[in-house]
Backbone as a chain_set.jsonl record, in Angstrom:
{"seq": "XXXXXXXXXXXXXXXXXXXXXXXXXXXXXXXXXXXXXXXXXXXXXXXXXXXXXXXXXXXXXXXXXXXXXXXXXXXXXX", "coords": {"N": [[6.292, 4.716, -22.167], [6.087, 1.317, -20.978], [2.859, -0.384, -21.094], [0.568, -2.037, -19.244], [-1.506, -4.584, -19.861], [-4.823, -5.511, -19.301], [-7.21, -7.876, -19.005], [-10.977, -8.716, -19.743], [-13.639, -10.603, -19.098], [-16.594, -10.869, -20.002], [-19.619, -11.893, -19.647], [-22.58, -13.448, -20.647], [-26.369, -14.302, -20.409], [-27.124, -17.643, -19.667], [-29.086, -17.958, -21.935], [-28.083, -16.671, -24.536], [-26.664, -18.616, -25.604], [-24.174, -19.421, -24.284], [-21.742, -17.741, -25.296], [-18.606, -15.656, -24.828], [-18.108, -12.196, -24.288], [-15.235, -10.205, -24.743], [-13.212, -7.845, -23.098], [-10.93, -5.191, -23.453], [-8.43, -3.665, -21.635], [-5.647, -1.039, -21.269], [-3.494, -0.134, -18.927], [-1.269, 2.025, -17.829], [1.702, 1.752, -17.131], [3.138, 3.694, -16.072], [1.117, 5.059, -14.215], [0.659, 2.722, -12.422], [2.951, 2.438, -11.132], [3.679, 5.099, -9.93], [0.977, 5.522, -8.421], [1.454, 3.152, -6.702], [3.783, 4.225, -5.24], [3.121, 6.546, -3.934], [1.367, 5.096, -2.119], [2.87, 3.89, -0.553], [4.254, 5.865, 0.476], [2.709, 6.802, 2.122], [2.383, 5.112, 4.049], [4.479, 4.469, 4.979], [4.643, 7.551, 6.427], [2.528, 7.184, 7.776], [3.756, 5.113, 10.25], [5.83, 6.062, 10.63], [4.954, 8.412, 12.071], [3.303, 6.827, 14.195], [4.817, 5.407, 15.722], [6.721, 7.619, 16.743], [4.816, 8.617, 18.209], [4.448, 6.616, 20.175], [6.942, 6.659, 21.313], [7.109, 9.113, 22.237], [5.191, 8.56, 24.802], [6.391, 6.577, 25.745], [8.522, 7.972, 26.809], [7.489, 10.174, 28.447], [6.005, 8.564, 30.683], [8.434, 7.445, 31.81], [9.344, 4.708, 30.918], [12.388, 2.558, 30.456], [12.754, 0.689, 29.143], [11.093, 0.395, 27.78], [11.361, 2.593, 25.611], [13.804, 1.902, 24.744], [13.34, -0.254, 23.611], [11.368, 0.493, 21.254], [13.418, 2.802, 20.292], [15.072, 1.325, 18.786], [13.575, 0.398, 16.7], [12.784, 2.953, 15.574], [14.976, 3.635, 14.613], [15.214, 2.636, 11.559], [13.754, 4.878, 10.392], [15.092, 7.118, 10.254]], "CA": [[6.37, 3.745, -21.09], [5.385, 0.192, -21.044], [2.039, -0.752, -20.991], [0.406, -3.632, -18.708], [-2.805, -4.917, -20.299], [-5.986, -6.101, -18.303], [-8.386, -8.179, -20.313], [-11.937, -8.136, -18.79], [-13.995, -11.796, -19.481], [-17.976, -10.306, -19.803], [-20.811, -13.213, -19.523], [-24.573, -13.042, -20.385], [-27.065, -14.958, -19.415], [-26.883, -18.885, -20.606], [-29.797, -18.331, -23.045], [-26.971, -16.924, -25.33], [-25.845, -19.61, -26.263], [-22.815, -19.379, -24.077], [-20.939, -16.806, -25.92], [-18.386, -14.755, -24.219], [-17.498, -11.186, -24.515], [-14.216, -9.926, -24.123], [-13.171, -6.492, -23.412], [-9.444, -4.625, -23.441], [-8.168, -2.138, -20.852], [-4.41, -0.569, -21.083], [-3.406, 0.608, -17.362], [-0.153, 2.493, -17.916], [2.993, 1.582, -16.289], [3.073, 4.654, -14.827], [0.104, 4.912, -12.951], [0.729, 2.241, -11.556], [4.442, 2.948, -10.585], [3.175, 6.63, -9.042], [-0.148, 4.784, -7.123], [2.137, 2.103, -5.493], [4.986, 4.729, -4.777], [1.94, 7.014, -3.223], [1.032, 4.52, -0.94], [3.935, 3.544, 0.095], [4.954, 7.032, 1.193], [1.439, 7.418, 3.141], [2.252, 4.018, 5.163], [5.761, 4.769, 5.794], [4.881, 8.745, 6.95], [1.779, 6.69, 9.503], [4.069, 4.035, 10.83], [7.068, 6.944, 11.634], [3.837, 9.311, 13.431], [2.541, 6.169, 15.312], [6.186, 5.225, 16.354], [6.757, 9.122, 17.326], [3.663, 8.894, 19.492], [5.158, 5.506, 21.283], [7.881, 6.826, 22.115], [6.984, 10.284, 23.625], [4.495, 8.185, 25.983], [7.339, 5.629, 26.825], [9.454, 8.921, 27.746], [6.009, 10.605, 29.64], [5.617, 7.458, 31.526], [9.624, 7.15, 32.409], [10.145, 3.253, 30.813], [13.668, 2.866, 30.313], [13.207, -0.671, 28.175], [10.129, 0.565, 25.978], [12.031, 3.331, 25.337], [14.956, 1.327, 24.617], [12.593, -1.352, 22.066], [11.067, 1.51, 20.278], [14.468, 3.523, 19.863], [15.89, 0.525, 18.047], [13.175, 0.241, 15.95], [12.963, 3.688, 15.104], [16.539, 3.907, 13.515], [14.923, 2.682, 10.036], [13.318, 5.638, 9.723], [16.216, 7.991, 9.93]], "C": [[5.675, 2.458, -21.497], [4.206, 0.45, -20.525], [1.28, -2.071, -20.104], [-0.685, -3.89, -18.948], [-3.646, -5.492, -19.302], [-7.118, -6.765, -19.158], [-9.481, -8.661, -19.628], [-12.863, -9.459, -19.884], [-15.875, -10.914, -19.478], [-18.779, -11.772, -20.239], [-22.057, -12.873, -19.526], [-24.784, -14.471, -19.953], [-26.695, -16.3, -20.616], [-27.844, -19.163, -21.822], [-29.2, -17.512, -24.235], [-26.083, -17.569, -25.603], [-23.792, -20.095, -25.695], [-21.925, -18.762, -24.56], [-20.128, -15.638, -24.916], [-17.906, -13.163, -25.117], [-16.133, -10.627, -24.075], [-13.729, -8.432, -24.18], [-11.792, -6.217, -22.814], [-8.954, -3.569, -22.608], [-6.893, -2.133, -20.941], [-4.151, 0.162, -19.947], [-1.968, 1.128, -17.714], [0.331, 2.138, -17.15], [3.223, 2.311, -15.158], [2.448, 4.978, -13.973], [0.212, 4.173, -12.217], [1.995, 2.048, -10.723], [3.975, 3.716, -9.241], [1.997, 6.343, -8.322], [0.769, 4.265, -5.984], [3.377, 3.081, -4.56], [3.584, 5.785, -3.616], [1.647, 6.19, -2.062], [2.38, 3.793, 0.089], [4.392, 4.578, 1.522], [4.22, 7.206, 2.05], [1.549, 6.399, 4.37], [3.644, 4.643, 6.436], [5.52, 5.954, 6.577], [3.621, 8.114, 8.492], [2.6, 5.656, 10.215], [4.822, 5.182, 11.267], [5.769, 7.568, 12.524], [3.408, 8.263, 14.33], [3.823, 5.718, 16.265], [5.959, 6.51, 17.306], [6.207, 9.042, 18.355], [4.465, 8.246, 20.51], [6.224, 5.741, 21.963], [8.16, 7.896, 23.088], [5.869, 9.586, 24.716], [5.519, 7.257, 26.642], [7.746, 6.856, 27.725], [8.793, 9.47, 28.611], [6.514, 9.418, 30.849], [7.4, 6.814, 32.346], [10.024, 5.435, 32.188], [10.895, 3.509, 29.789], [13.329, 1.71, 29.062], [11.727, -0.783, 27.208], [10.651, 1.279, 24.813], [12.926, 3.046, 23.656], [14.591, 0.609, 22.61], [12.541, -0.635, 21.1], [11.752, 2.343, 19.251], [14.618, 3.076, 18.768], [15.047, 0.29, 16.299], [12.886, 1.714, 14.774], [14.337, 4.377, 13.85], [16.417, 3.799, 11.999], [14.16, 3.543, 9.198], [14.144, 7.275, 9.77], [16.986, 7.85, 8.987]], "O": [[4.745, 2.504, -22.301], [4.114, 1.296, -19.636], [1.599, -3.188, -20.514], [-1.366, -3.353, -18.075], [-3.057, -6.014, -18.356], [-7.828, -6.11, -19.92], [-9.077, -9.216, -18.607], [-12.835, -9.39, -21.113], [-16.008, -10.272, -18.436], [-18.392, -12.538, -21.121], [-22.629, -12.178, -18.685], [-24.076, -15.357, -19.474], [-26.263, -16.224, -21.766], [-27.711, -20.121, -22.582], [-29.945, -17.653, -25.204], [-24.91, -17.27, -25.824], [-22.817, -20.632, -26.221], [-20.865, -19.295, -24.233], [-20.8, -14.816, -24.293], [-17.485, -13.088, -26.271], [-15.967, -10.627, -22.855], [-13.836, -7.82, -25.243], [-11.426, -6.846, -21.821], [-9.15, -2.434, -23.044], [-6.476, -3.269, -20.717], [-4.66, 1.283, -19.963], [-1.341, 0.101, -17.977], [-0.324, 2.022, -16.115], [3.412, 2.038, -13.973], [2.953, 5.243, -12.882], [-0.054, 4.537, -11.071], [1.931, 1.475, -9.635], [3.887, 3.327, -8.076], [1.933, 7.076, -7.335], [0.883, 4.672, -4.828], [3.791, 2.741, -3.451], [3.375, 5.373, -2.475], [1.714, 6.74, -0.962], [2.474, 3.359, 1.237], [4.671, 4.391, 2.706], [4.701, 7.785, 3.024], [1.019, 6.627, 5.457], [3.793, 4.968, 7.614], [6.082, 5.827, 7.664], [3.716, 8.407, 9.684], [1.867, 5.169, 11.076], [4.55, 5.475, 12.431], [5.637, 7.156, 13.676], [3.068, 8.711, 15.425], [3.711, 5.72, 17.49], [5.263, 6.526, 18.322], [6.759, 9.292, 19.426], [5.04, 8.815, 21.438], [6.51, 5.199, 23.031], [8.855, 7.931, 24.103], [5.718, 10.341, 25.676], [5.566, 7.126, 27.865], [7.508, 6.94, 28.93], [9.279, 9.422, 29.741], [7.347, 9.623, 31.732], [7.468, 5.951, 33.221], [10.778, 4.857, 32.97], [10.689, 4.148, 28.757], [13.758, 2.027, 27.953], [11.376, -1.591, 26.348], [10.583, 0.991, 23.618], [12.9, 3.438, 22.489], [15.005, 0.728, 21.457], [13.288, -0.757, 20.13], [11.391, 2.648, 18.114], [14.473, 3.753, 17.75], [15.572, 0.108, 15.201], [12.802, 1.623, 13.55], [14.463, 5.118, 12.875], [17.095, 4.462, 11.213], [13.867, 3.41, 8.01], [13.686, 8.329, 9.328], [17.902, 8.654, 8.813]]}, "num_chains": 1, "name": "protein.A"}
């Protein structure tokens, strides 16, 4: 897999003469593929449960046009 480099600037104090250090990190592709896909899935599975909720209290509570809002918005997670 590709590689995406991170290069890391390190600084002492100014009575070195100003000299920097530089240091190299390789973050794999994939990790960071399989992180971002991870969080993704954890947003999308709390936004459908907080929906879910909203809409069994519209139906509790008998409104026809929260109901209605909620429904519509729900459809993108079918």
């Amino acid at each position: 897999m590709r590689k995406q480099k991170v290069i890391y600037v390190l600084r002492r104090d100014p009575g070195f003469r100003n000299r920097e250090i530089t240091a190299k990190k390789e973050l794999s592709f994939g990790i960071r593929l399989a992180s971002r896909l991870l969080l993704d899935q954890l947003s999308f599975q709390f936004n459908k449960e907080r929906l879910n909720k909203q809409i069994n209290s519209a139906i509790d509570n008998n409104d026809r046009e929260e109901f209605d809002r909620l429904s519509e918005q729900y459809q993108f997670y079918t």
